[in-house]
N, C-alpha and C positions, 0 to 999 in steps of 0.2 A: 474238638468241637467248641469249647467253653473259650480257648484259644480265639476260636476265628468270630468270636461273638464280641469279647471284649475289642477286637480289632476292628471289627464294623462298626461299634457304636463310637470307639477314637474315630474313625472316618466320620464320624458323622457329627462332631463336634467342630463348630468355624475355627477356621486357620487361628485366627488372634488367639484364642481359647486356651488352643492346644498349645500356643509358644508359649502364652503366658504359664497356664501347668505345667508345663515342662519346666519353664525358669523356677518356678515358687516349689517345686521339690525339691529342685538339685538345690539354689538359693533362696537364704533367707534375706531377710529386710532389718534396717532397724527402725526404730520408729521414733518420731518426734521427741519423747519422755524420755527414752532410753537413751538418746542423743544427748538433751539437755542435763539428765543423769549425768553421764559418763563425765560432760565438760565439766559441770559444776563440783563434781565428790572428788572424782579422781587425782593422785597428786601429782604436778607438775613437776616435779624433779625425775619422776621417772616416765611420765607418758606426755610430756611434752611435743614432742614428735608428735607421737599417735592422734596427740589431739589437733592439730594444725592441719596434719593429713586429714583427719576425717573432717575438719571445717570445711576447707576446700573442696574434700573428693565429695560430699553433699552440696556446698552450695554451686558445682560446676557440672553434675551428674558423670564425674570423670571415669577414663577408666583408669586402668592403675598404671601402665605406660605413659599416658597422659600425664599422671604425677609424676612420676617417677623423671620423664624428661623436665618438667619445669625446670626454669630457671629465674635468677631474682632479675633477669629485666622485664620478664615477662608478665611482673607484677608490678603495679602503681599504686602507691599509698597515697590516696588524696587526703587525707585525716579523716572523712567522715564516713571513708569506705574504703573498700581493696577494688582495684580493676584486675580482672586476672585475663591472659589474652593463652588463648591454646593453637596457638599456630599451626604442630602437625596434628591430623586427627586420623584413625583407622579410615575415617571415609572421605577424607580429604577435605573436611568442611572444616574448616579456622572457624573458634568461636571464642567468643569474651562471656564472661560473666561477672557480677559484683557479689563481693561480701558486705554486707552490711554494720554498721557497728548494732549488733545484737546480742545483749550480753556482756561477755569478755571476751568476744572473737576478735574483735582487731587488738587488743592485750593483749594475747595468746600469741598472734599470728608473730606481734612486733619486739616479744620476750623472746620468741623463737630465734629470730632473724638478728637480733642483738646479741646472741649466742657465736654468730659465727665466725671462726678464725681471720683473724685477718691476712693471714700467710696462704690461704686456698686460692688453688688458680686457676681451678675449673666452675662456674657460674651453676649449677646445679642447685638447685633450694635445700634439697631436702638433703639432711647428712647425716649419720650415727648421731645417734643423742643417748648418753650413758651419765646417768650420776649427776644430771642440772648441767653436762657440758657436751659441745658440741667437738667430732674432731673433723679432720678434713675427709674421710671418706664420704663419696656420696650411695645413699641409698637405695641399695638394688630393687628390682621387683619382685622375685619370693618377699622381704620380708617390709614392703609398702603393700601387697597385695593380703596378708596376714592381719593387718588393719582392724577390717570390721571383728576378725577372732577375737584379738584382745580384748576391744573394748566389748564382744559380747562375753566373755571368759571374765573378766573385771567385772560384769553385771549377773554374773554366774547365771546366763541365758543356758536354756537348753538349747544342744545340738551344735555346739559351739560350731565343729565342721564347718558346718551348714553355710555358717557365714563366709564367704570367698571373695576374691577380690572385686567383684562385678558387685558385690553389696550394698556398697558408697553410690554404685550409677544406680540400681535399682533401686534405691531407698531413694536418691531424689527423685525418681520418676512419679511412684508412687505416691512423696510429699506433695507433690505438683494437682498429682488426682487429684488425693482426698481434698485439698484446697479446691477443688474444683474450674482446677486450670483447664483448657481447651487442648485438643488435640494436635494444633498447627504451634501452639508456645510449647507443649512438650517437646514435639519433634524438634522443634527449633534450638531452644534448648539444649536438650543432648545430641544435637548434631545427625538425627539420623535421614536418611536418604528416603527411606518410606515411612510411609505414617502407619503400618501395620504391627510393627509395636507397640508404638505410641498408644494407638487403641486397645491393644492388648489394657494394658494398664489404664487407662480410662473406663471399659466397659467393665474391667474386676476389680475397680477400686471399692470398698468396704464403705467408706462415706458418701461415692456416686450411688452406691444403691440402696446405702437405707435414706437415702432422699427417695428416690425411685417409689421403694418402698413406703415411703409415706404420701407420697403423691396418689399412690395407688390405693393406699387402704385406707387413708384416711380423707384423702380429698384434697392436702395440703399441696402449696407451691410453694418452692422456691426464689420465685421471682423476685425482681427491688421493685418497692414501689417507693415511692416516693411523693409528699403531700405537704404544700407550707398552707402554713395559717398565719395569719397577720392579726394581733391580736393585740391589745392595749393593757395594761399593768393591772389593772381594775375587772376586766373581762375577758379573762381566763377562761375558755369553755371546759367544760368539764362531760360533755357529749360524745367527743370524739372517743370513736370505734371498730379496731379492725376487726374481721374475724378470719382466719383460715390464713394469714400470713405468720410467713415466720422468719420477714427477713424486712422493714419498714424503717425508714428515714425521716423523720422528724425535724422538719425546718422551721424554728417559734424565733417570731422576728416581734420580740417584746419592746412598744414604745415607750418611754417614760415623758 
């Protein structure tokens, strides 16, 4: 009885809801802090690898096939960024993405890559990294998919498990929410063929709904406004007054 009760009320929960809970049990996430953590403390001699992979496998929403095929022509270092191109994908959508210079990611990415032998003859990126050296094998997917573990075991997360290879795609989906990214740039994004994930992760993002949240209870928006004033050196108002925004653009076009 108790059985067939919990099972109507999952029926009765929307599709996105349920794929989403289902993914956020079995996987966990990392989050922004925890990311920037891991790059900035952890030491490069030995999680070198680890950290290029999780650069990429967030800024590209990849899955771990995805990395694990890369290869270095499939990336462009234009100095002020990385182009990374994903040719095959599970749903057959080719997608690009950039890395930014944010940090020491493109550091990271360009110590990695100056690493590798110059005797290898297979174009594969990703390759054993032991001891600050790279050798010629390339690396499998058990231990590219092992990735988000480390670095949540490194940050002595609970549930270490928890984190699985799908972690890297769902942590950028989620970064994308809580930024307050759109629905059609998520999908787009991580390449997916329906937007019924995408929304999964849009409608349970933590920062979509304590806006929600405050819109509701407090009266507040989110919206940009935006307001110039043309104002002279000597007269300065000192009246100007928003109330109930909490996102406003200030254009002072001071003459002298």
């Amino acid at each position: 009885m108790l059985d067939n009760l919990r099972q109507h009320r999952y029926k009765q929960i929307p599709q996105t809801d349920r794929i989403f809970e289902k993914n956020r049990r079995k996987n966990k996430i990392l989050t922004k802090s925890e990311i920037d953590r891991f790059l900035s403390s952890a030491d490069d001699k030995e999680f070198l690898m680890i950290k290029v992979g999780l650069i990429l496998g967030i800024a590209g929403a990849c899955r771990t096939d995805e990395l694990v095929n890369l290869t270095v022509d499939d990336i462009e270092d234009v100095g002020s960024s990385l182009i990374v191109k994903i040719p095959n994908t599970k749903t057959r959508i080719p997608r690009i993405f950039v890395v930014t210079d944010v940090g020491n990611m493109l550091e990271l990415f360009r110590k990695y890559l100056s690493l590798r032998p110059p005797h290898v003859k297979h174009k594969r990126l990703f390759l054993y990294y032991k001891a600050g050296k790279c050798n010629s094998q390339p690396v499998g997917k058990n231990t590219m998919g092992k990735i988000p573990s480390v670095v949540a075991s490194y940050l002595k997360l609970p549930d270490v498990a928890c984190y699985t290879g799908h972690c890297l795609r769902r942590s950028s989906a989620i970064l994308l929410a809580d930024a307050g990214v759109d629905i059609t740039t998520i999908k787009r994004h991580a390449g997916w063929k329906s937007t019924t994930v995408a929304e999964g992760y849009v409608e349970n993002s933590i920062e979509n709904k304590t806006k929600i949240a405050n819109q509701v209870l407090e009266g507040t928006t989110t919206s940009a406004i935006t307001k110039t004033v043309n104002v002279s050196e000597s007269n300065i108002p000192s009246n100007i007054n928003f109330e109930n925004c909490t996102n406003v653009t200030f254009n002072l076009n001071v003459n002298k």
